[in-house]
C-alpha positions as CSV (number, residue, x, y, z in Angstrom):
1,X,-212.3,79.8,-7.8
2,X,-209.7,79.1,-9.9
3,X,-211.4,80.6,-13.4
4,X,-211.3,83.8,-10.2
5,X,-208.1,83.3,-9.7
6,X,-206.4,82.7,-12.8
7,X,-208.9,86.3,-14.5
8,X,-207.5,88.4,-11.4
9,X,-204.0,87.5,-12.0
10,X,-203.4,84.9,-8.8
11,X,-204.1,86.2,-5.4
12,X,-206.6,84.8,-2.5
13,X,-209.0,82.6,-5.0
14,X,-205.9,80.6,-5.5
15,X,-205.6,79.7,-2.3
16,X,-209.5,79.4,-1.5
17,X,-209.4,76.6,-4.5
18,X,-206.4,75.0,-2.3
19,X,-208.3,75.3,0.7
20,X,-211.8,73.7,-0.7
21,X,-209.8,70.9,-2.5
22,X,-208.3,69.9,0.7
23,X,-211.7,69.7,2.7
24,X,-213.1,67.8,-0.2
25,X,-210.8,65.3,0.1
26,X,-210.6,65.2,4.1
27,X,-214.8,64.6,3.7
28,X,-214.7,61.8,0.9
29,X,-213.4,59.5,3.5
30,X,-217.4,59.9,5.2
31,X,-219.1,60.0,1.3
32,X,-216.7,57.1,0.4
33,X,-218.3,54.8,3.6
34,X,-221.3,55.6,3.2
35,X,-221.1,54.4,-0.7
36,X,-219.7,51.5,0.9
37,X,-222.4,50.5,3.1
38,X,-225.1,50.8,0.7
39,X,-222.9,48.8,-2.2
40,X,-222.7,46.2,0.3
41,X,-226.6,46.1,0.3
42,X,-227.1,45.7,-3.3
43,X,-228.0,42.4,-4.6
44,X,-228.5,43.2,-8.5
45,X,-225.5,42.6,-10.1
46,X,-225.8,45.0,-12.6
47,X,-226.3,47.8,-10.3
48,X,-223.5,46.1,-8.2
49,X,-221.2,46.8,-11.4
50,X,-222.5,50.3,-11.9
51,X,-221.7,50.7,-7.9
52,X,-218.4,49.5,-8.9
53,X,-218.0,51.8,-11.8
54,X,-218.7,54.9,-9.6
55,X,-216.5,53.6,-6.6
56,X,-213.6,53.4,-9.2
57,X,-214.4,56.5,-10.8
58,X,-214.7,58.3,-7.8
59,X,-211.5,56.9,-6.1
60,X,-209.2,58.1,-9.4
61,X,-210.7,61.3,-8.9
62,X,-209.8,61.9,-5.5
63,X,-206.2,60.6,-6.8
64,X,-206.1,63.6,-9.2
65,X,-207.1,65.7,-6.3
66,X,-204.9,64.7,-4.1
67,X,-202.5,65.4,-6.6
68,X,-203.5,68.4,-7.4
69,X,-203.5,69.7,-4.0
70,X,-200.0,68.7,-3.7
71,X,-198.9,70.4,-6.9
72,X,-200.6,73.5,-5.3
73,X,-198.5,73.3,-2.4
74,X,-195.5,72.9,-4.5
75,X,-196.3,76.2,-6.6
76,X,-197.1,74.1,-9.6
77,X,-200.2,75.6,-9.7
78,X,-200.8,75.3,-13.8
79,X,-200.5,71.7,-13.4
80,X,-202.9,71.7,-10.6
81,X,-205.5,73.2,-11.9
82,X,-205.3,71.1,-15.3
83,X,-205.9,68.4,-12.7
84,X,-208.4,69.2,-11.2
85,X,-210.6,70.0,-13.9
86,X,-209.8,66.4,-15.4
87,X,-210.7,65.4,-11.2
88,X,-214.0,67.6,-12.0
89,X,-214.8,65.7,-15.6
90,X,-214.0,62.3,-13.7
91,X,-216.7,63.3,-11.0
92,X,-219.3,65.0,-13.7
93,X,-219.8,61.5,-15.2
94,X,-219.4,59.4,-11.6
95,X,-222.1,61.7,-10.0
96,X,-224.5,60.6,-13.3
97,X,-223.8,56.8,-12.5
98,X,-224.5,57.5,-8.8
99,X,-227.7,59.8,-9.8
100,X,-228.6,56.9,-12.0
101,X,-228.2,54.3,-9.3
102,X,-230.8,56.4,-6.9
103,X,-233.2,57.8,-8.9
104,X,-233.4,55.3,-12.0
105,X,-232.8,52.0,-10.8
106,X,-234.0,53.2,-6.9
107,X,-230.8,51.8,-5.2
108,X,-230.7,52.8,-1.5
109,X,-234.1,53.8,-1.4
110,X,-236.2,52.8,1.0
């Protein structure tokens, strides 16, 4: 949305982007305790330290979010968008540790 946003000269993709950042972060409260519980379940402590890994990871992303999403609100929106595509790098390589976690090592599965 922002790419959208930023080729049409500002306008309602800008604030779409706002709008789907700030749901984002309102729903990784539910992703973050669901991580959470099944963390807690692991007994490997390897995969416990990749679990780790991807909680951290995932937490500073949210950070740069949140701060985007601020920015935003303050009409910094050049500095919020540089944010949130470092927030979207950050997640790219969390959601390969998580992927790895699942479908590699089998964590959670039942």
């Amino acid at each position: 949305l922002d790419m959208v946003d930023m080729a049409s000269q500002g306008g309602e993709m800008g604030k779409a982007a706002q709008t789907c950042i700030g749901l984002g972060i309102l729903t990784s409260v539910a992703a973050a305790a669901t991580g959470a519980t099944q963390w807690y379940g692991m007994r490997d402590p390897a995969l416990r330290r990749v679990g780790l890994t991807h909680a951290a990871m995932n937490s500073f992303a949210l950070g740069l979010y949140g701060a985007s999403y601020l920015l935003r609100k303050a009409d910094r929106k050049k500095i919020g968008r540089g944010l949130a595509l470092l927030g979207l790098a950050v997640l790219t390589y969390s959601g390969y540790l998580g992927g790895h976690m699942v479908y590699k090592r089998r964590a959670g599965v039942d």
